[in-house]
N, CA, C and O atoms as CSV, one atom per row, in Angstrom:
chain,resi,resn,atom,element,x,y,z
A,1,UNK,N,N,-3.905,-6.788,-39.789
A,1,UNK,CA,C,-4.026,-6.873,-38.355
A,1,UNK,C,C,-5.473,-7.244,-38.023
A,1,UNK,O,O,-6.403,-6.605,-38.514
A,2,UNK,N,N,-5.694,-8.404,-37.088
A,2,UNK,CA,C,-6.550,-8.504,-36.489
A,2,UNK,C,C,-6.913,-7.980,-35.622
A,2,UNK,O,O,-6.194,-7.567,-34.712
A,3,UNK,N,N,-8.695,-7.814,-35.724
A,3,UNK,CA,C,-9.191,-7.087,-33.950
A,3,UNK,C,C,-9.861,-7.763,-33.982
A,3,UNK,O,O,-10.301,-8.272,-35.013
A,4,UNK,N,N,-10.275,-8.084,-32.549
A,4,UNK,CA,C,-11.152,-8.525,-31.764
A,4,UNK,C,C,-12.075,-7.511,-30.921
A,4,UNK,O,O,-11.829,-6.562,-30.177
A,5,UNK,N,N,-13.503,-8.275,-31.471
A,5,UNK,CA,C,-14.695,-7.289,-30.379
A,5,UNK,C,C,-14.392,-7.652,-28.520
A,5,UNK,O,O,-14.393,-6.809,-27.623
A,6,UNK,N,N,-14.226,-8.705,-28.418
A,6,UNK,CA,C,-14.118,-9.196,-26.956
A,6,UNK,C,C,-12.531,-9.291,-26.761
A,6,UNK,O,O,-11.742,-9.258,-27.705
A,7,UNK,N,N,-12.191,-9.405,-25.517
A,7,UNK,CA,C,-10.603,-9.280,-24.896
A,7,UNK,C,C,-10.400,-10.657,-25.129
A,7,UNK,O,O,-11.381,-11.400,-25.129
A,8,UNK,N,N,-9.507,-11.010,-25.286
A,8,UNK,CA,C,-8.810,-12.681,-24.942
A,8,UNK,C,C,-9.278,-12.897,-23.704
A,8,UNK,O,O,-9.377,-11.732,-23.320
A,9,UNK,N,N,-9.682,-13.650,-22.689
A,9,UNK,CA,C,-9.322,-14.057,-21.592
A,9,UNK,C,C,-8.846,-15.143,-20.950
A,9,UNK,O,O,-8.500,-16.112,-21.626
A,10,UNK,N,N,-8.755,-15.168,-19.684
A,10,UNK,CA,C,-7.399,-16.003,-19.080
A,10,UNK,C,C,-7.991,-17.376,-19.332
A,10,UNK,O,O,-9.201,-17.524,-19.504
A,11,UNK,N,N,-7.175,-18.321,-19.351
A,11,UNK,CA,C,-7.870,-20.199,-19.384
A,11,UNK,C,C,-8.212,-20.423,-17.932
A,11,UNK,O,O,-7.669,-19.840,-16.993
A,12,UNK,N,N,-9.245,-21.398,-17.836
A,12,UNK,CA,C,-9.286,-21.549,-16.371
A,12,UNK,C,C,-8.487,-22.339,-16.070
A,12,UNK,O,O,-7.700,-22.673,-16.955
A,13,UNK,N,N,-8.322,-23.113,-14.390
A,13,UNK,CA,C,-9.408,-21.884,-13.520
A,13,UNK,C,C,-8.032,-20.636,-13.262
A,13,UNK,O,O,-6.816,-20.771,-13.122
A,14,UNK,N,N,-8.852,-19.558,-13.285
A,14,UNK,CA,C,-8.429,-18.213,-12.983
A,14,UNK,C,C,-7.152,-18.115,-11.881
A,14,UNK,O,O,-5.970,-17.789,-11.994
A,15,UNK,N,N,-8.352,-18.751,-10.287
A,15,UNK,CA,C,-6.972,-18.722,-8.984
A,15,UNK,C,C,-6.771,-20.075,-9.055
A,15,UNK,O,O,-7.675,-20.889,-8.868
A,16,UNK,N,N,-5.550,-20.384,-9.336
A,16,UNK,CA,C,-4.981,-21.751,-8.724
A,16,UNK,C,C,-5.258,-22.010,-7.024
A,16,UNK,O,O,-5.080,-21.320,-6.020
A,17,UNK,N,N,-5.838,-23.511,-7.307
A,17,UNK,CA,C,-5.786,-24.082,-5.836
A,17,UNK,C,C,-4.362,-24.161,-5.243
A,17,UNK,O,O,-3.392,-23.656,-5.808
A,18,UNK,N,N,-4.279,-24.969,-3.817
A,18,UNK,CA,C,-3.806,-25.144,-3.190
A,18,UNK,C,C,-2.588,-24.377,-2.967
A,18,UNK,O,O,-1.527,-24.973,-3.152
A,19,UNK,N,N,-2.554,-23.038,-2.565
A,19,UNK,CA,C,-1.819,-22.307,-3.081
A,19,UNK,C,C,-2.281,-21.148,-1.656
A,19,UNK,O,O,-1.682,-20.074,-1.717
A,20,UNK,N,N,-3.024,-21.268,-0.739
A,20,UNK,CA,C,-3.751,-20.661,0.535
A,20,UNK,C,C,-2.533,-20.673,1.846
A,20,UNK,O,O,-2.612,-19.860,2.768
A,21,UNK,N,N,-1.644,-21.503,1.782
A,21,UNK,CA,C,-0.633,-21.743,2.415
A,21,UNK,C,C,0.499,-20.689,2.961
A,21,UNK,O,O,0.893,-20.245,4.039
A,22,UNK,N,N,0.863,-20.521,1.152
A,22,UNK,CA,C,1.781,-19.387,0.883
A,22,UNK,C,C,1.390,-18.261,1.089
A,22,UNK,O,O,1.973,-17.381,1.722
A,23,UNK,N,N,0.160,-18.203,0.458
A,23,UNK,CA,C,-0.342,-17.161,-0.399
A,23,UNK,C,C,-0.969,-16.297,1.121
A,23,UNK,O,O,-1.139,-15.103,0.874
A,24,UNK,N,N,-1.252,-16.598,2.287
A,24,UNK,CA,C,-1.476,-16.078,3.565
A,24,UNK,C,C,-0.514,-15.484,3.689
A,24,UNK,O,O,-0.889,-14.390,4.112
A,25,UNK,N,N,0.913,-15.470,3.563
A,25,UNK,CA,C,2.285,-15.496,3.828
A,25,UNK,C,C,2.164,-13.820,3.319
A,25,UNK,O,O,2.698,-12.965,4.025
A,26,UNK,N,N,1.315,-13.361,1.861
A,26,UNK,CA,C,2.129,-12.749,1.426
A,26,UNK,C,C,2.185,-11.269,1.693
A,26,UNK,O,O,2.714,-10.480,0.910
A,27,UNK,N,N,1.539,-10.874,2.989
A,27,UNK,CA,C,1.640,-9.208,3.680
A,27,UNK,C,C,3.012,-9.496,4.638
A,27,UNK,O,O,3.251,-8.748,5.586
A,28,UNK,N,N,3.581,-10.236,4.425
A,28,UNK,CA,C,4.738,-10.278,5.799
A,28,UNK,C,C,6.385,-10.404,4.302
A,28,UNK,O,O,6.461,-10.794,3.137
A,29,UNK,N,N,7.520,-9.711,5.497
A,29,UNK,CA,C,8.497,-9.300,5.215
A,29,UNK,C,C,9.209,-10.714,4.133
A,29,UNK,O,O,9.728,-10.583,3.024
A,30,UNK,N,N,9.018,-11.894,4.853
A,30,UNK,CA,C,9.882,-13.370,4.779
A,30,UNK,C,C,8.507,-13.819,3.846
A,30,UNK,O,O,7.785,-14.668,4.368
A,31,UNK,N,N,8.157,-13.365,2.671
A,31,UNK,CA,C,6.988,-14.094,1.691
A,31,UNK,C,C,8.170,-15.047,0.989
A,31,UNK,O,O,9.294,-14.848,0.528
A,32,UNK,N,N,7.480,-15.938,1.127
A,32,UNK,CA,C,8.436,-17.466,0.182
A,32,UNK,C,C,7.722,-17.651,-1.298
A,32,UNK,O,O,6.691,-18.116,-1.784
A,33,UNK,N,N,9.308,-16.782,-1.820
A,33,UNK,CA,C,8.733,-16.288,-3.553
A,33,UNK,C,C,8.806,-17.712,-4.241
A,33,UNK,O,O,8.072,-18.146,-5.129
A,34,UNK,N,N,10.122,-18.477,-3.465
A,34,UNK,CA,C,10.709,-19.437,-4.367
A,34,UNK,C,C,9.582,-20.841,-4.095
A,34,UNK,O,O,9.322,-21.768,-4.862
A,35,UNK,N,N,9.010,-20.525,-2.542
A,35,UNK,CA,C,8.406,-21.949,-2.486
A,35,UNK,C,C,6.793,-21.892,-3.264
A,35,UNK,O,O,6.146,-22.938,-3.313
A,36,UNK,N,N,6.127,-20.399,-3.947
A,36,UNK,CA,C,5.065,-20.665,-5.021
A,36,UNK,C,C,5.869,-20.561,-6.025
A,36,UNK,O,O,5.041,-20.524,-6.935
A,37,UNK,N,N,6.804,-20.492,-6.491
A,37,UNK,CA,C,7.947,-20.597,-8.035
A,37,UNK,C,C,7.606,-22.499,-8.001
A,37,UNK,O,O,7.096,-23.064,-8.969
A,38,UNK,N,N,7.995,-23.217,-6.748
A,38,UNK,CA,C,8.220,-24.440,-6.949
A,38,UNK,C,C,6.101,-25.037,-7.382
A,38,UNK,O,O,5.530,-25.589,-8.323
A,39,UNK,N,N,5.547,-24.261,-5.536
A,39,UNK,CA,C,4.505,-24.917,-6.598
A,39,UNK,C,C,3.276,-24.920,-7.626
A,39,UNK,O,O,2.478,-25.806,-7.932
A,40,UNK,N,N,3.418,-23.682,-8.013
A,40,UNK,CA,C,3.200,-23.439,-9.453
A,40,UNK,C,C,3.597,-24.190,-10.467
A,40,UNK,O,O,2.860,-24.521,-11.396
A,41,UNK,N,N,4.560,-24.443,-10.370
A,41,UNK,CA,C,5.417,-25.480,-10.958
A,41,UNK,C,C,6.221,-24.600,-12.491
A,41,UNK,O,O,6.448,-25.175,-13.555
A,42,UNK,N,N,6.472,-23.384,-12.249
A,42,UNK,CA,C,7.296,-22.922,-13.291
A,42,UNK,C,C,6.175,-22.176,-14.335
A,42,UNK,O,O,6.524,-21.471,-15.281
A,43,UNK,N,N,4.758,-22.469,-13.978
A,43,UNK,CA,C,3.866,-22.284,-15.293
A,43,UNK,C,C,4.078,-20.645,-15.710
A,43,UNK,O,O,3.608,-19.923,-14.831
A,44,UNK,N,N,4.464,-20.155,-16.446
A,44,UNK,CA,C,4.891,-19.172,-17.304
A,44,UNK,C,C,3.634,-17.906,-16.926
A,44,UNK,O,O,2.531,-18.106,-17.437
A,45,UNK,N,N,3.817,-16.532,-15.979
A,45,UNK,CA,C,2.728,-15.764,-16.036
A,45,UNK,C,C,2.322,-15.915,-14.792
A,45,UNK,O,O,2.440,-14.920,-14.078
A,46,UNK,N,N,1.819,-16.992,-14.264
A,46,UNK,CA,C,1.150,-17.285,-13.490
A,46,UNK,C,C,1.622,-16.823,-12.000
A,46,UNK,O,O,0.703,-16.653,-11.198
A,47,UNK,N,N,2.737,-16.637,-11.615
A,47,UNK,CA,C,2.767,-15.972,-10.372
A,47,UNK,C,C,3.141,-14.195,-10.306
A,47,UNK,O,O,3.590,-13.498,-9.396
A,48,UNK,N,N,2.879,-13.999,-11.188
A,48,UNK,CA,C,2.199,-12.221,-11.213
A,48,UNK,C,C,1.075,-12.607,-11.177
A,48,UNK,O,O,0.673,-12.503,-10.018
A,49,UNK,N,N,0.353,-12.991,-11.804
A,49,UNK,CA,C,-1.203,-13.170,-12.029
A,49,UNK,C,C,-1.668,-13.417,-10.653
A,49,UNK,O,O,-2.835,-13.060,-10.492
A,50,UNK,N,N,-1.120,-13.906,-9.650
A,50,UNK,CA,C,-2.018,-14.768,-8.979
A,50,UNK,C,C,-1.437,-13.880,-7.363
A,50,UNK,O,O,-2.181,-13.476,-6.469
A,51,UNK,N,N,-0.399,-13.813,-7.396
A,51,UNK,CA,C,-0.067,-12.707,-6.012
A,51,UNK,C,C,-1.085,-11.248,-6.846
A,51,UNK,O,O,-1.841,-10.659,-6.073
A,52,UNK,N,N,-1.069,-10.961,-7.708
A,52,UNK,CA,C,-1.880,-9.696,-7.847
A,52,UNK,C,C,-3.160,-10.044,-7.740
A,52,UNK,O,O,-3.703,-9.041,-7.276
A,53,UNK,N,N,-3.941,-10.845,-7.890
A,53,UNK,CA,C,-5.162,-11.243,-7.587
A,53,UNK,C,C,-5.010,-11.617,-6.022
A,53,UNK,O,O,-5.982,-12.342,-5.806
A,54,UNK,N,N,-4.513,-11.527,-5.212
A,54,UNK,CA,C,-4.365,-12.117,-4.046
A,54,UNK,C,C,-4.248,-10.958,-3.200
A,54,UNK,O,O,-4.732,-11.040,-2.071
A,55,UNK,N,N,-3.499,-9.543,-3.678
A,55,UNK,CA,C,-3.452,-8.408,-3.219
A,55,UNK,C,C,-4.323,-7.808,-3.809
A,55,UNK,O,O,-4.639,-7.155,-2.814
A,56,UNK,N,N,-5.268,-7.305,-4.862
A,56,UNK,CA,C,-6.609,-6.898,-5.000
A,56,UNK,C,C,-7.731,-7.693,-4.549
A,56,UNK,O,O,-8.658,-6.919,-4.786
A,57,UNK,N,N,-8.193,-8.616,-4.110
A,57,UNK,CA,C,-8.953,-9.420,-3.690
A,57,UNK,C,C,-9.129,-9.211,-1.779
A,57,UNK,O,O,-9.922,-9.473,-0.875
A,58,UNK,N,N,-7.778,-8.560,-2.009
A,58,UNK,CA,C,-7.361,-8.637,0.150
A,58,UNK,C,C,-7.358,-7.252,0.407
A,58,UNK,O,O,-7.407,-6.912,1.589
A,59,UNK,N,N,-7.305,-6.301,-0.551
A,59,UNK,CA,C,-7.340,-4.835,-0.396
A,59,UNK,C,C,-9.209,-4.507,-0.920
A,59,UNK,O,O,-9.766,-3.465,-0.578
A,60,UNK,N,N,-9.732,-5.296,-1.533
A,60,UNK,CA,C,-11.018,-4.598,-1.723
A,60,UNK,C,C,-11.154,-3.899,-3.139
A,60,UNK,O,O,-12.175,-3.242,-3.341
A,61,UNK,N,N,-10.190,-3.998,-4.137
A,61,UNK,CA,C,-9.801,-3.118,-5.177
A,61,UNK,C,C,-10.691,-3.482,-6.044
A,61,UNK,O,O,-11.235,-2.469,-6.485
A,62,UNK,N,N,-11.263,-4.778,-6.679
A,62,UNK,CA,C,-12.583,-4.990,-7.072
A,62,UNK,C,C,-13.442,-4.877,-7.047
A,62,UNK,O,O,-14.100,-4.629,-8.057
A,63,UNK,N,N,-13.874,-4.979,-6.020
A,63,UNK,CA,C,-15.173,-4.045,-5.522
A,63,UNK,C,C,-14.832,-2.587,-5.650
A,63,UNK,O,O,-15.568,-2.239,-6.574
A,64,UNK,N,N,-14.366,-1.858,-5.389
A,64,UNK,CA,C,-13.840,-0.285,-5.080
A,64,UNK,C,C,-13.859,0.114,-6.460
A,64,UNK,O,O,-14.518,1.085,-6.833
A,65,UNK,N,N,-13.077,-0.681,-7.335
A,65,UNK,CA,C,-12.976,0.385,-8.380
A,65,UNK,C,C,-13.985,-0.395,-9.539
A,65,UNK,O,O,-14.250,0.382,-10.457
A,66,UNK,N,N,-14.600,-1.742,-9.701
A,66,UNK,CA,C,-15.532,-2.455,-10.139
A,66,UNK,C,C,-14.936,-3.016,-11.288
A,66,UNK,O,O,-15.456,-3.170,-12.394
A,67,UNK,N,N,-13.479,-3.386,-10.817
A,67,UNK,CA,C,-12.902,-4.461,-11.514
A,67,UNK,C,C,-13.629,-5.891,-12.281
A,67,UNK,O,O,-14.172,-6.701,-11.529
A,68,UNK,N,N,-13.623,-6.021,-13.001
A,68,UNK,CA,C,-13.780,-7.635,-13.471
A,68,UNK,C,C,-13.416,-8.589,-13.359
A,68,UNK,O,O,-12.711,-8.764,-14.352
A,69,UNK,N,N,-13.387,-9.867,-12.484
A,69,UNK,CA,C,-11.550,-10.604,-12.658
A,69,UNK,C,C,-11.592,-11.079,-13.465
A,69,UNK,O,O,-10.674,-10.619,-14.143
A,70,UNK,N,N,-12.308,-12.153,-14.254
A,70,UNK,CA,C,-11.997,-12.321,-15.753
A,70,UNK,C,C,-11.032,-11.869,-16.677
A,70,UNK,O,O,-9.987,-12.265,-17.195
A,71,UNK,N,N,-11.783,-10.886,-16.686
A,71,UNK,CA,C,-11.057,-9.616,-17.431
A,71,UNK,C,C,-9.578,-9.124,-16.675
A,71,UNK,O,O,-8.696,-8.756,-17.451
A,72,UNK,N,N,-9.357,-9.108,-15.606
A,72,UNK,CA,C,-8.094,-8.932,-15.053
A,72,UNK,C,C,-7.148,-9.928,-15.214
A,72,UNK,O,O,-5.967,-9.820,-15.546
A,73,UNK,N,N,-7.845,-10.978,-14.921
A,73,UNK,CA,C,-7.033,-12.126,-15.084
A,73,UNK,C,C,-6.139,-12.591,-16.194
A,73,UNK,O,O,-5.526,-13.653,-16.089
């Protein structure tokens, strides 16, 4: 078994662009899961990754608890 001194981390870039649209959308009841499914474009991971960076980033949780995003990411 391999270890590593440092974590893997994410490939860039971290937040996908154009993605401000939806992603405003997503404190309200009617969030359109399927229309960032489409444009993400299917990429595997990436829309957990990126609504959770979108809800710690909008709640303050990085700063607060002295998150890394790198490292979160």
């Amino acid at each position: 078994m391999i270890f590593l001194d440092k974590p893997i981390l994410a490939p860039e870039p971290l937040v996908m662009d154009n993605l401000d649209s939806i992603m405003e959308q997503l404190n309200t009841w009617n969030f359109p899961i399927f229309d960032l499914v489409e444009k993400i474009g299917r990429k595997c991971g990436r829309i957990l990754s990126q609504v959770s960076y979108r809800l710690f980033e909008d709640m303050g949780l990085f700063e607060a608890f002295k998150i890394p995003v790198r490292e979160f990411m």
